[in-house]
N, C-alpha and C positions, 0 to 999 in steps of 0.2 A: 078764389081766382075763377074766370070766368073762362068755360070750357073752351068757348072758341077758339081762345089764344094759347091754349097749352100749348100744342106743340110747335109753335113759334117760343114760349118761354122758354123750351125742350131744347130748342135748336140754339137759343143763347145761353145757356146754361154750358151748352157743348164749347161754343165761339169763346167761351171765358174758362175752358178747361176743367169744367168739373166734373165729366165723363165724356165716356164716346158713347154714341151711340148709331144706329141704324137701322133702317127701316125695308119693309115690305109692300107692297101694296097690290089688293087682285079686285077685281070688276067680278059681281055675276047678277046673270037672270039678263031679261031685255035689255036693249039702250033705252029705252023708255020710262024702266022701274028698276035701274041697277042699283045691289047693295055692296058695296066698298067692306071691305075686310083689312084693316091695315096692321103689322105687328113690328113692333118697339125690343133690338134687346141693348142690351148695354154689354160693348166690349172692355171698358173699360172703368170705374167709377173710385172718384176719390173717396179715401178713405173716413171724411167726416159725413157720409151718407152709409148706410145701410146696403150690404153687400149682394148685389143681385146679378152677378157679373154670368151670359148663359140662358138667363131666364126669359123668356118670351112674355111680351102682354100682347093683349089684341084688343080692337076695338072694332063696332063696326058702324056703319052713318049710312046715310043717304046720298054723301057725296065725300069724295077721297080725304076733303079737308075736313070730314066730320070725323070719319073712321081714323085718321092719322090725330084729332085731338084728340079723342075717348082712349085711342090705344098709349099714348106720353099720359095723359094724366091719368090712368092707372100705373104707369110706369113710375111718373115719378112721387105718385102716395106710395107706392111698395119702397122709395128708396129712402124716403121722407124729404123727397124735397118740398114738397106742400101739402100740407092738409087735406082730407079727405073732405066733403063737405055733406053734408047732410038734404 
């Protein structure tokens, strides 16, 4: 799966009920060179994934919509909703 879209995958995964989930997001350093920190937990997760309900991921990018992919798709390889990739 292709990083960009994780957590648009993240957010219809939610929209089709197969957890909750929620998000964070913080800006640091200049407006010029800001780095984005975003973090993923699951309040909720069906029972045919792997139980991480509490657990925090984080990611971080160059831009909000980078840090919010990296932080779902680490989120959702810990819960197995997809492959980790190489």
């Amino acid at each position: 799966m292709a990083l960009a879209k994780t957590y648009m995958y993240a957010h219809n995964l939610m929209q089709a009920g197969h957890f909750e989930f929620q998000t964070a997001d913080v800006a640091d350093g200049p407006r010029n060179a800001e780095i984005w920190t975003s973090s993923v937990w699951f309040n909720q997760i069906n029972p045919v994934y792997r139980q991480c309900v509490g657990q925090i991921f984080v990611g971080t990018g160059r831009t909000k919509a980078e840090a919010r992919d990296m932080a779902a798709y680490t989120a959702l390889c810990a819960i197995g909703a997809i492959a980790r990739s190489s």
